[in-house]
Predicted model as a PDB file, atoms N, CA, C, CB and O in Angstrom, pLDDT in the B-factor column:
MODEL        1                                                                  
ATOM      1  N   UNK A   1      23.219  21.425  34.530  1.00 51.00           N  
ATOM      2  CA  UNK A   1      21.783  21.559  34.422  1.00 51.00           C  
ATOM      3  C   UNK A   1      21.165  20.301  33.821  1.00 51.00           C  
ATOM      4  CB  UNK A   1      21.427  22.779  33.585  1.00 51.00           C  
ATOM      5  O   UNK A   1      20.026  20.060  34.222  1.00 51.00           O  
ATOM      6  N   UNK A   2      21.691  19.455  32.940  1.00 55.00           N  
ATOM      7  CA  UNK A   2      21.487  18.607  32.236  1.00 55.00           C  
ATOM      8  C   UNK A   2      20.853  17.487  33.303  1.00 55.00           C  
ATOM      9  CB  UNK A   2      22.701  18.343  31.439  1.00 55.00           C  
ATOM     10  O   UNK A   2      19.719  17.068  33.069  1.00 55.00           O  
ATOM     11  N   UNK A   3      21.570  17.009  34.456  1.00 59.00           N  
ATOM     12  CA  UNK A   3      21.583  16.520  35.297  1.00 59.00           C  
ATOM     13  C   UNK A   3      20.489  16.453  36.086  1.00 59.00           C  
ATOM     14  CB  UNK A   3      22.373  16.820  35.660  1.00 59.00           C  
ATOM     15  O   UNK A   3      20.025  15.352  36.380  1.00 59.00           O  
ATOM     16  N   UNK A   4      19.989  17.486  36.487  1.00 64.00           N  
ATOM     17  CA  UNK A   4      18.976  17.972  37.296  1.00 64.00           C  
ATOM     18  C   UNK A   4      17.723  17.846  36.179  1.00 64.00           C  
ATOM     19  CB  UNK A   4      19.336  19.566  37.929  1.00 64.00           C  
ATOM     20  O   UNK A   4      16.618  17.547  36.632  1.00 64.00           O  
ATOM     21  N   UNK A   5      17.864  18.068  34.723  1.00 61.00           N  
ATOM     22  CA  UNK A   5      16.396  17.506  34.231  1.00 61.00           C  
ATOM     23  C   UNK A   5      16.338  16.465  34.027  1.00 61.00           C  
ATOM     24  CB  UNK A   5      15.825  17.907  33.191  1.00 61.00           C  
ATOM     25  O   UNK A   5      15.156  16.127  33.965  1.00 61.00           O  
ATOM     26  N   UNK A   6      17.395  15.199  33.775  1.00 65.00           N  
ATOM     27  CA  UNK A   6      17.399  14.352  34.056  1.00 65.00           C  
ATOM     28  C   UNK A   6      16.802  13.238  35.666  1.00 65.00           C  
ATOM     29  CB  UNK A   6      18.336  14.575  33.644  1.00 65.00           C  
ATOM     30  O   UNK A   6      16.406  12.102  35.927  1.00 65.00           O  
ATOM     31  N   UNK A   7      16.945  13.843  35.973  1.00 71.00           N  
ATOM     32  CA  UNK A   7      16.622  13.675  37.416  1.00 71.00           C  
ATOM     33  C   UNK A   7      14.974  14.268  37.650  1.00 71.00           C  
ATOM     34  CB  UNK A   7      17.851  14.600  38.382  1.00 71.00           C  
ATOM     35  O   UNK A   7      14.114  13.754  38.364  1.00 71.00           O  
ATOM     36  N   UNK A   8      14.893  15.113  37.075  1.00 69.00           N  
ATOM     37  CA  UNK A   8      12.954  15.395  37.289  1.00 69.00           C  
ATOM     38  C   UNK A   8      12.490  14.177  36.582  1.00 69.00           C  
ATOM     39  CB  UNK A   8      12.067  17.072  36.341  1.00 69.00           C  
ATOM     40  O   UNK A   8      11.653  13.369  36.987  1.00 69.00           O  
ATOM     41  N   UNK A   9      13.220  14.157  35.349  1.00 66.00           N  
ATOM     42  CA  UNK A   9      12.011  12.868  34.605  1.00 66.00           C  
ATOM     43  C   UNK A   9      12.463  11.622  35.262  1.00 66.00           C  
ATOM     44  CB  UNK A   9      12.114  12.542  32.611  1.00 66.00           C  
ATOM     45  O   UNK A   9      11.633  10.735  35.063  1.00 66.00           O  
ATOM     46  N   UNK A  10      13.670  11.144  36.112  1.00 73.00           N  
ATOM     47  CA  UNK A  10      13.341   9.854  36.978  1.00 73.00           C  
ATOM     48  C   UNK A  10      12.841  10.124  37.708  1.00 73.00           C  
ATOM     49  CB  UNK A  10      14.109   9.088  37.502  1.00 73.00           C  
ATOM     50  O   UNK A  10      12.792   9.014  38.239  1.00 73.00           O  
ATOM     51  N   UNK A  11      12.155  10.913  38.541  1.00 78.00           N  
ATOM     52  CA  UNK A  11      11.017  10.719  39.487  1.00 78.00           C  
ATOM     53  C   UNK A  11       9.846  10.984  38.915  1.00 78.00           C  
ATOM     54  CB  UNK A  11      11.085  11.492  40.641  1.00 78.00           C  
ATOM     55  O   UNK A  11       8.893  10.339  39.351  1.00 78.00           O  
ATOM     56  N   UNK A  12       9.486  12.352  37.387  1.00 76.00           N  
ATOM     57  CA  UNK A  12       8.117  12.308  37.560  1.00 76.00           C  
ATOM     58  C   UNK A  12       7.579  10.809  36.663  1.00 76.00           C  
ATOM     59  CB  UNK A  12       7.456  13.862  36.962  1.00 76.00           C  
ATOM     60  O   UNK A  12       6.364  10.636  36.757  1.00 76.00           O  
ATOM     61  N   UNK A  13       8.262   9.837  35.904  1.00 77.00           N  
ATOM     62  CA  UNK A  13       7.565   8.938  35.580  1.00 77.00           C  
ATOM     63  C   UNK A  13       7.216   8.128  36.296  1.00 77.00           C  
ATOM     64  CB  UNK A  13       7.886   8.508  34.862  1.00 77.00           C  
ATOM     65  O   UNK A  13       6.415   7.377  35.740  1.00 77.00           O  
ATOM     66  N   UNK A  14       7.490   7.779  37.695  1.00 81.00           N  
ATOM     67  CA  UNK A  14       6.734   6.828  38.575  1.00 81.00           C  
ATOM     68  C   UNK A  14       6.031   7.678  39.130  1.00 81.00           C  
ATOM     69  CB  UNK A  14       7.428   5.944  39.539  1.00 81.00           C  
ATOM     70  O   UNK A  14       4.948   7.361  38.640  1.00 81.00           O  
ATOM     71  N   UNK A  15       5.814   8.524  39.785  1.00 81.00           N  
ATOM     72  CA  UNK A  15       4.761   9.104  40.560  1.00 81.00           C  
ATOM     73  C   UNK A  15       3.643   9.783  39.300  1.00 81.00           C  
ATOM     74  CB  UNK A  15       5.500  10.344  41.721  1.00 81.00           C  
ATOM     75  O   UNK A  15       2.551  10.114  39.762  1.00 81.00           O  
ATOM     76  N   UNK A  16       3.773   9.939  38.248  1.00 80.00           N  
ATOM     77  CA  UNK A  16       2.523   9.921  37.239  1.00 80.00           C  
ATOM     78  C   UNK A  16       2.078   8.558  36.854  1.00 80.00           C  
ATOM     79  CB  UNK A  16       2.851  10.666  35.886  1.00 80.00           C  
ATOM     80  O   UNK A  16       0.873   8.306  36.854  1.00 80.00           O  
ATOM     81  N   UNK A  17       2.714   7.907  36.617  1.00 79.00           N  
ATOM     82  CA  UNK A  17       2.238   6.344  36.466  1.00 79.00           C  
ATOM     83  C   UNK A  17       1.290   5.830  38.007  1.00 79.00           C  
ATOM     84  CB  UNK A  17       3.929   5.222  36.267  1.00 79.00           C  
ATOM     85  O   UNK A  17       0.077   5.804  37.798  1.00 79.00           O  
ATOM     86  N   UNK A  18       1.577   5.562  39.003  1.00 81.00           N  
ATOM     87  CA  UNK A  18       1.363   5.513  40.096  1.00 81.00           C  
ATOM     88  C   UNK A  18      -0.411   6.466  39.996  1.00 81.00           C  
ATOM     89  CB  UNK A  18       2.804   6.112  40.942  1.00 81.00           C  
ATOM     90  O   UNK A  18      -1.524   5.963  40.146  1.00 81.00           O  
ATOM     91  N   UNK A  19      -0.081   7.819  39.718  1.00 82.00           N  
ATOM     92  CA  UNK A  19      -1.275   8.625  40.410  1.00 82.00           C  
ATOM     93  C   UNK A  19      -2.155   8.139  38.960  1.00 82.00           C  
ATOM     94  CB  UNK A  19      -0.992  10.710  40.835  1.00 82.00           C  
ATOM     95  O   UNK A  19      -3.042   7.328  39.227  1.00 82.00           O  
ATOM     96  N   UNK A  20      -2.071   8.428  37.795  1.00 80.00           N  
ATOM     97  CA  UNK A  20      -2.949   7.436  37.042  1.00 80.00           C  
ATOM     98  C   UNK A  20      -3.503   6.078  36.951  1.00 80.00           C  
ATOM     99  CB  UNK A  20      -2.606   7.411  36.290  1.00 80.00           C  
ATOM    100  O   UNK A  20      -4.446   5.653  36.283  1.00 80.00           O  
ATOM    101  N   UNK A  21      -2.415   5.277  38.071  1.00 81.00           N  
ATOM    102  CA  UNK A  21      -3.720   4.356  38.376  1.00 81.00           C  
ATOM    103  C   UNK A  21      -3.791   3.927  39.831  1.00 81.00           C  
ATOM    104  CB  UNK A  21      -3.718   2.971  37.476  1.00 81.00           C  
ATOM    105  O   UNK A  21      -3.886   2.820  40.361  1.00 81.00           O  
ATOM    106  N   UNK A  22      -3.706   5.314  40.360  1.00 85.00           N  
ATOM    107  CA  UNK A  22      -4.531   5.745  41.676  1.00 85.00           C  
ATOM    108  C   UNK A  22      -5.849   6.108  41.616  1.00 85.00           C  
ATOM    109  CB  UNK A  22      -3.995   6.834  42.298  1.00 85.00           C  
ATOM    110  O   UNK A  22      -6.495   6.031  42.661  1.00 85.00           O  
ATOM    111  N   UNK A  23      -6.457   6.534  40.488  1.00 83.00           N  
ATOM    112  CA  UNK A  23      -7.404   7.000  39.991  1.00 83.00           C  
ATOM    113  C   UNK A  23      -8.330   6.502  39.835  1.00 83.00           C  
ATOM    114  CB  UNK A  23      -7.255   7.352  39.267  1.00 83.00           C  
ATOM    115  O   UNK A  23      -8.665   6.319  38.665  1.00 83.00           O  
ATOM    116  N   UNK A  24      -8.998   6.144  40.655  1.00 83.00           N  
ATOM    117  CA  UNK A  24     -10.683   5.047  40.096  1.00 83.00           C  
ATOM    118  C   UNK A  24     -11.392   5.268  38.957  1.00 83.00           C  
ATOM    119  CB  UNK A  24     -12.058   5.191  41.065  1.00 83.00           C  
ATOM    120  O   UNK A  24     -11.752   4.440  38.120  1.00 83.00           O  
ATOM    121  N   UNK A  25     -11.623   6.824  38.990  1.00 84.00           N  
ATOM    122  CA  UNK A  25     -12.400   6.716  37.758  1.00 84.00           C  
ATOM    123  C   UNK A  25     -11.846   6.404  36.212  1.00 84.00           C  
ATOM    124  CB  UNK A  25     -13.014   7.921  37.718  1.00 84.00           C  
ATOM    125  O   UNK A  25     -12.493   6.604  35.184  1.00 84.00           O  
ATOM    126  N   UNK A  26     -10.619   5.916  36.291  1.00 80.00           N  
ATOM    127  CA  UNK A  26     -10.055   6.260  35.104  1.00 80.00           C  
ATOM    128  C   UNK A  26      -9.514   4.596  34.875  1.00 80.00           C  
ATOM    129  CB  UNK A  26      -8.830   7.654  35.210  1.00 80.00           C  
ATOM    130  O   UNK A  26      -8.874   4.391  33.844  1.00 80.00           O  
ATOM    131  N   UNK A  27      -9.761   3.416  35.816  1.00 82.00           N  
ATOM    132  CA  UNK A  27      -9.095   2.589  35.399  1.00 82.00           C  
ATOM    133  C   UNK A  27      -8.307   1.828  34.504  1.00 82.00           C  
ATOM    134  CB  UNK A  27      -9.391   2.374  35.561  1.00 82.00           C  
ATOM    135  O   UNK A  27      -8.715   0.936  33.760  1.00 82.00           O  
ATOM    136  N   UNK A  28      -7.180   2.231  34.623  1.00 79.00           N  
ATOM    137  CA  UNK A  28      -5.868   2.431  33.673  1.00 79.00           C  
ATOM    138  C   UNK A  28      -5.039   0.748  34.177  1.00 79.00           C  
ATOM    139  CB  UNK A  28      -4.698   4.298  34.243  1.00 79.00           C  
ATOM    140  O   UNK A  28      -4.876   0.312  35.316  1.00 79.00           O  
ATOM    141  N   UNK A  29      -4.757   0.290  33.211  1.00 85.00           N  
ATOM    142  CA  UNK A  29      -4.491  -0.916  33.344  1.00 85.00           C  
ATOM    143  C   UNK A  29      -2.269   0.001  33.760  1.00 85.00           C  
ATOM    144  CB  UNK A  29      -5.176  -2.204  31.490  1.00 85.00           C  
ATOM    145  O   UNK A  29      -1.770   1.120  33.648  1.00 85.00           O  
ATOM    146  N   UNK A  30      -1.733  -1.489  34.247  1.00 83.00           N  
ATOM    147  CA  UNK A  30      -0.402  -0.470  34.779  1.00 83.00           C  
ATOM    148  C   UNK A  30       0.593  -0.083  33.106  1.00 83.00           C  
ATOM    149  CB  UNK A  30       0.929  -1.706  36.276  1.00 83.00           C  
ATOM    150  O   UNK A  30       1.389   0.842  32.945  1.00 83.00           O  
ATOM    151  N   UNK A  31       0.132  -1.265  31.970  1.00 87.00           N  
ATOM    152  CA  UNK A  31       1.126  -0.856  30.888  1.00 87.00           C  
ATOM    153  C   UNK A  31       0.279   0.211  30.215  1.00 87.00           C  
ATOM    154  CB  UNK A  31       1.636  -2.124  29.817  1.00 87.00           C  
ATOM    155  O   UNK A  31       0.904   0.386  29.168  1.00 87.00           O  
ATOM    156  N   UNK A  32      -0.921   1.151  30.178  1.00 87.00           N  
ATOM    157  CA  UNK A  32      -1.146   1.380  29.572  1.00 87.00           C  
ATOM    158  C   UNK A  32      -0.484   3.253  30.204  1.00 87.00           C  
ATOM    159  CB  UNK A  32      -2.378   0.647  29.219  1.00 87.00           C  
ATOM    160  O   UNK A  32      -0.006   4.186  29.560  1.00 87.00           O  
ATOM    161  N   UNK A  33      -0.812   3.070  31.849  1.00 84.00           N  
ATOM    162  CA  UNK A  33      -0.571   3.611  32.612  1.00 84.00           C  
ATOM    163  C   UNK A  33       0.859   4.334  32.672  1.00 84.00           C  
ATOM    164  CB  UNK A  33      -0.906   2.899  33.361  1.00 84.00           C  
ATOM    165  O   UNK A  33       1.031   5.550  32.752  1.00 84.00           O  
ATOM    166  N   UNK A  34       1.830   3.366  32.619  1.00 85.00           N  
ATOM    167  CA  UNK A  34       3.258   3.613  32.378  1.00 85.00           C  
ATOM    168  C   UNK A  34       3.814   4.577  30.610  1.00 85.00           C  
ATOM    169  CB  UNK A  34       3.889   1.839  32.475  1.00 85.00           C  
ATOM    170  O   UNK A  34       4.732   5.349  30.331  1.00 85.00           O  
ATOM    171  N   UNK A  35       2.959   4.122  30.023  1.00 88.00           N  
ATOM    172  CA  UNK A  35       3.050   4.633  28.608  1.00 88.00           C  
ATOM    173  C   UNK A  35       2.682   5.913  28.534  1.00 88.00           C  
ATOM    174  CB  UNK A  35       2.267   3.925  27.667  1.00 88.00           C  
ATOM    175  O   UNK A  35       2.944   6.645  27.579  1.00 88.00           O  
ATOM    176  N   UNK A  36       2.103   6.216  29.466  1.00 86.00           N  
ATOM    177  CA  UNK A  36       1.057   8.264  29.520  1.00 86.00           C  
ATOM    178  C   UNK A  36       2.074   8.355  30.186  1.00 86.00           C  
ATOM    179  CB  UNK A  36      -0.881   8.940  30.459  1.00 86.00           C  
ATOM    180  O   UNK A  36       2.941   8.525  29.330  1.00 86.00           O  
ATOM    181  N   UNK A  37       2.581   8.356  31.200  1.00 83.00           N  
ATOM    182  CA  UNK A  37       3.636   8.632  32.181  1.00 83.00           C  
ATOM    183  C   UNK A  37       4.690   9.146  31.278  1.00 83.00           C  
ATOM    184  CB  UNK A  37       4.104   7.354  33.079  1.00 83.00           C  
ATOM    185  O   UNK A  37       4.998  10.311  31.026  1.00 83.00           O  
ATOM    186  N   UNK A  38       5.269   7.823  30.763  1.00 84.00           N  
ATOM    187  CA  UNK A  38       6.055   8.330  29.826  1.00 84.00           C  
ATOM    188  C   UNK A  38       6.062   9.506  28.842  1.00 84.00           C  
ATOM    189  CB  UNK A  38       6.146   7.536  29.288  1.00 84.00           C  
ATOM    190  O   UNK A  38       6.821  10.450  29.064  1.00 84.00           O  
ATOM    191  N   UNK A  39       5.182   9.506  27.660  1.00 87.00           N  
ATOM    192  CA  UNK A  39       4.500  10.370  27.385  1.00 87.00           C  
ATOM    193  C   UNK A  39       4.568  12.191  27.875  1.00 87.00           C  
ATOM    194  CB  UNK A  39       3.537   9.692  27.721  1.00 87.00           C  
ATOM    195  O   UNK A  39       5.016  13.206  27.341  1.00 87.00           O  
ATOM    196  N   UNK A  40       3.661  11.792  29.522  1.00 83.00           N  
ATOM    197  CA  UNK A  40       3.976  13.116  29.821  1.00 83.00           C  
ATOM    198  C   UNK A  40       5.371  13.107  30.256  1.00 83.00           C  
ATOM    199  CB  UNK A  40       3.064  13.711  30.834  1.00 83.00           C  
ATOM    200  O   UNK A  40       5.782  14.249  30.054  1.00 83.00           O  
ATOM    201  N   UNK A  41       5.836  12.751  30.502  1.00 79.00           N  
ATOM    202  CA  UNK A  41       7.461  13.298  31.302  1.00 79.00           C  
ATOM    203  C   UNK A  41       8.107  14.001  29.794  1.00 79.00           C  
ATOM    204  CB  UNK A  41       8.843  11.500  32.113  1.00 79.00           C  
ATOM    205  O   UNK A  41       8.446  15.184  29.760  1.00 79.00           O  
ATOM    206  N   UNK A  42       8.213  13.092  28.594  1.00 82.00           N  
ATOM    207  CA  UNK A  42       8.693  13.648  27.460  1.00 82.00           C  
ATOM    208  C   UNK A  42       8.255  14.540  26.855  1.00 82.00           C  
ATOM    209  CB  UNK A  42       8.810  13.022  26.751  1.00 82.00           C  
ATOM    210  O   UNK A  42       9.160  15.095  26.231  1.00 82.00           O  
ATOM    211  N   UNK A  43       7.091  15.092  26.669  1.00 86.00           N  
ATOM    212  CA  UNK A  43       6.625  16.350  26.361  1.00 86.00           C  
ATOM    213  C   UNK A  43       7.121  17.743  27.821  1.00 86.00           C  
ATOM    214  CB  UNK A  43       4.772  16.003  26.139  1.00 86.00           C  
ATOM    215  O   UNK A  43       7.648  18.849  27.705  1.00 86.00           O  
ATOM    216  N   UNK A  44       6.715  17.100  28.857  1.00 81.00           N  
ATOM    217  CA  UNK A  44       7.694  17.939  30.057  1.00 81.00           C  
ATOM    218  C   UNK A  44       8.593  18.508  29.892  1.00 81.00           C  
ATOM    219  CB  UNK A  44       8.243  17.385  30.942  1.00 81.00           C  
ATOM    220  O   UNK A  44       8.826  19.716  29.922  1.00 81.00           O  
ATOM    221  N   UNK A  45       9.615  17.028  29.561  1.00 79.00           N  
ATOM    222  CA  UNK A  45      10.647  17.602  29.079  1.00 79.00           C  
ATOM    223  C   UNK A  45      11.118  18.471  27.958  1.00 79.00           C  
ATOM    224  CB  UNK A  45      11.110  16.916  29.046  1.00 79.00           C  
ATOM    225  O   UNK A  45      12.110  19.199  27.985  1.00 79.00           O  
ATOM    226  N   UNK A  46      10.277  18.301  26.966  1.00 83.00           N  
ATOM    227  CA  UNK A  46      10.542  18.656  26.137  1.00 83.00           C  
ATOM    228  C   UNK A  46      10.344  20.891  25.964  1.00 83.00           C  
ATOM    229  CB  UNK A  46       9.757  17.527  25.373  1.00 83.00           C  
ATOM    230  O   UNK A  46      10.883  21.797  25.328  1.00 83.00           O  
ATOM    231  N   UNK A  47       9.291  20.738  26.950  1.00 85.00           N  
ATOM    232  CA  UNK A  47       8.725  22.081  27.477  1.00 85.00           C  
ATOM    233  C   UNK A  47      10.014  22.792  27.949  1.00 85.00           C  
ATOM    234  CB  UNK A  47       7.554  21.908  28.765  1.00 85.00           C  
ATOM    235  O   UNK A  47      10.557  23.833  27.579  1.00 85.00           O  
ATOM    236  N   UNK A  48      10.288  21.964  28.802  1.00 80.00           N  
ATOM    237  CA  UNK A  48      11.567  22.628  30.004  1.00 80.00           C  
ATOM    238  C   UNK A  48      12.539  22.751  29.185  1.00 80.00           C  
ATOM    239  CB  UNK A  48      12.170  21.649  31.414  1.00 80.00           C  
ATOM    240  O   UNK A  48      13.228  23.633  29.698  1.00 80.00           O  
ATOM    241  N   UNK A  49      13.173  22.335  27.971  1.00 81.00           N  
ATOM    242  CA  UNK A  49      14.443  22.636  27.225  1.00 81.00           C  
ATOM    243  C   UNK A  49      13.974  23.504  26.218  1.00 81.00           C  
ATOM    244  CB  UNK A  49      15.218  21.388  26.621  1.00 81.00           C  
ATOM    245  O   UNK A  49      14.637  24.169  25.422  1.00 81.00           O  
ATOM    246  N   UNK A  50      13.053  23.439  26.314  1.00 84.00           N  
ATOM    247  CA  UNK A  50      12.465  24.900  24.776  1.00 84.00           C  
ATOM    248  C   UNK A  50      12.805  25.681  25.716  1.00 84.00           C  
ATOM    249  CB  UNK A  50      10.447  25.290  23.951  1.00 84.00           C  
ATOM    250  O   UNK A  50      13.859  26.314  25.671  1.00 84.00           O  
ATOM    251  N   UNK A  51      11.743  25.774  26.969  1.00 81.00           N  
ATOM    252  CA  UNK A  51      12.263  27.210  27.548  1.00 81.00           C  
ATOM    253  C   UNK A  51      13.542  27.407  27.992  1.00 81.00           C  
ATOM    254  CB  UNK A  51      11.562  27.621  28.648  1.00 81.00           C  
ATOM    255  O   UNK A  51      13.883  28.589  27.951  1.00 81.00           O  
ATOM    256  N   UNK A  52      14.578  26.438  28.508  1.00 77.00           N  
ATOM    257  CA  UNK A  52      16.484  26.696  28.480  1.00 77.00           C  
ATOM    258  C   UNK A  52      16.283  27.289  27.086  1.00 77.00           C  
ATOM    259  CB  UNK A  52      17.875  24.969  28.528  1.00 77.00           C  
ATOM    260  O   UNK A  52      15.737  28.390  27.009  1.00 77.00           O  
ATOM    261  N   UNK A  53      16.714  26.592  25.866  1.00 80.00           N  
ATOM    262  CA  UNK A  53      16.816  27.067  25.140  1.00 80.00           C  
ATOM    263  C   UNK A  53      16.780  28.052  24.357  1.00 80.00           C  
ATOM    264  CB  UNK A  53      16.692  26.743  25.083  1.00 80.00           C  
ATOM    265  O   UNK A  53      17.621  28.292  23.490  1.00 80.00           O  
ATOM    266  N   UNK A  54      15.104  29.157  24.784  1.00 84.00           N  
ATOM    267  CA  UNK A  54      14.794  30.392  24.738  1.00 84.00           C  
ATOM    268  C   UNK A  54      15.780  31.014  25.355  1.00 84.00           C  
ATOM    269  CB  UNK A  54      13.625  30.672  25.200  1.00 84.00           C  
ATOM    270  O   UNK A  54      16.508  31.851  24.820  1.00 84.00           O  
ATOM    271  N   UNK A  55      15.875  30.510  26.901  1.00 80.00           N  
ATOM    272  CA  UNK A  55      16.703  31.506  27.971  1.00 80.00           C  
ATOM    273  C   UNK A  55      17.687  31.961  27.375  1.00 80.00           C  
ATOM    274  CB  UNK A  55      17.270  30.925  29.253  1.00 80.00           C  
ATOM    275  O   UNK A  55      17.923  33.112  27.008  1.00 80.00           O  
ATOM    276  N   UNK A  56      18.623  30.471  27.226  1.00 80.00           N  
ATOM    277  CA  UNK A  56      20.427  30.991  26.732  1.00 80.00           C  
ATOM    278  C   UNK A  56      20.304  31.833  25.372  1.00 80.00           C  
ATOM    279  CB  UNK A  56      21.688  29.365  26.265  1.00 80.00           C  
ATOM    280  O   UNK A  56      21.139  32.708  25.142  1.00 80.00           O  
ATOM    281  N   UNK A  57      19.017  31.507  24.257  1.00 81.00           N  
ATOM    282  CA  UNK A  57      19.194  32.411  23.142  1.00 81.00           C  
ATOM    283  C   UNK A  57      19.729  33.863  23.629  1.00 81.00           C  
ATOM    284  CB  UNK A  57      17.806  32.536  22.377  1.00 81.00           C  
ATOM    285  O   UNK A  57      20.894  34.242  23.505  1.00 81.00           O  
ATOM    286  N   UNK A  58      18.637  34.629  24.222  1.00 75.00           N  
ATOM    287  CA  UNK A  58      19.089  35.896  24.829  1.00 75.00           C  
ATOM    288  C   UNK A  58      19.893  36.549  24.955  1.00 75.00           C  
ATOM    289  CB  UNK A  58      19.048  36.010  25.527  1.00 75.00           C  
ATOM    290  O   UNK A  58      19.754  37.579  25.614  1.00 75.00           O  
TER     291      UNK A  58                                                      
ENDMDL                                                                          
END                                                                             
């Protein structure tokens, strides 16, 4: 399983980086851009192993 969330956060940090400065109204320079990306993927992640974590408690 480890593997596979590993693998969500290498794809969702380029395609959130990317769609934030796809965004006109928001003109996001690309380092500032890459840093939210980041950001969100790690809170993501961080979501998705609380809830494993809940699960296996059980």
């Amino acid at each position: 399983m480890g593997n596979h969330r590993l693998g969500i956060g290498v794809r969702l940090v380029p395609y959130v980086c990317g769609m934030l400065m796809g965004i006109p109204a928001l003109r996001l320079d690309s380092n500032v851009a890459f840093a939210s990306a980041i950001g969100t993927s790690v809170v993501a992640g961080l979501l998705i192993f609380e809830a494993e974590a809940k699960r296996l408690r059980r």
